[in-house]
Structures are given as structure tokens and as C-alpha cells.
N, C-alpha and C positions, 0 to 999 in steps of 0.2 A: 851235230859235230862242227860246224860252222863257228856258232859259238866260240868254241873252246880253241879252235884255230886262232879267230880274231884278237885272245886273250893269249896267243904265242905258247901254246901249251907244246910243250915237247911229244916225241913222240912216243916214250915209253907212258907218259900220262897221258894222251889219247888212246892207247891203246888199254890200258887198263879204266880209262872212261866208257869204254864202248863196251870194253868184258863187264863190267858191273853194268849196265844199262843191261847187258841180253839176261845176264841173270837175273836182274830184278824183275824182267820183261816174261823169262821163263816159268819165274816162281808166282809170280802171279796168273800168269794161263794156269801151271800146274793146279793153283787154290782153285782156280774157277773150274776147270774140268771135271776137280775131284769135290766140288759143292763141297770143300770147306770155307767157301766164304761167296757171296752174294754180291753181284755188280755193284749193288747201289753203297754196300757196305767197301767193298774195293777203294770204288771210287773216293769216297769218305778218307779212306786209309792212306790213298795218295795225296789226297791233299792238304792232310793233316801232314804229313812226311815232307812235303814242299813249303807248308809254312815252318814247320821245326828247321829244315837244313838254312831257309833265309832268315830266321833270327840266330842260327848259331852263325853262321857270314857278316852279319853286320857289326858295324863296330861296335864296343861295348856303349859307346858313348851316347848312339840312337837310344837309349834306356832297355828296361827290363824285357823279356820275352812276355808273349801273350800271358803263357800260365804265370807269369808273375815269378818264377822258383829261380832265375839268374841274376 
């Protein structure tokens, strides 16, 4: 949350940064609990998801996304 302080986010967008954070947080315990999905494959899943949200954030100008399809 720090972060998103430093970059003067308001408070109704911290506050719906930290609601999306617990759900993303919750639905992901919920997979692993219920073995619909497997750590290593999770993990894979987040990281895949952190480099998508930082190629749609950068400017167009840095060039195309990894998968080449922007």
C-alpha cells in the first residue's frame, strides 16, 4: 500500500486497491484449498498476470507485448 500512497492515490482508489488485493488473495487460497489448482501452477499464474498488467501500463511506444498480439 505504500506504493500506491507515494503515487498520491486517493482514498476511494486505495480503498478499492486493497478490496481487489483481498479478493484476488482469497480466490486464490479458495483454488488451492479446493485442489482446483496446484502451487507451482498458481504461482506460474501470477506471474503471467504481473507481466500482462506491466505491458498493458507501459506506453505504447516501449513496443509490442511479449505475446506479440498489441
Amino acid at each position: 500500500m505504500h506504493q500506491l500512497r507515494w503515487i498520491n492515490l486517493g482514498p476511494s482508489e486505495l480503498e478499492k486497491a486493497m478490496m481487489d488485493y483481498y479478493r484476488a488473495y482469497n480466490q486464490a487460497v479458495a483454488w488451492v484449498d479446493n485442489d482446483l489448482i496446484a502451487l507451482d501452477e498458481l504461482r506460474r499464474h501470477q506471474d503471467d498476470l504481473v507481466d500482462e498488467v506491466g505491458a498493458a501500463l507501459r506506453p505504447h511506444s516501449q513496443g509490442a507485448s511479449r505475446r506479440g498480439d498489441r
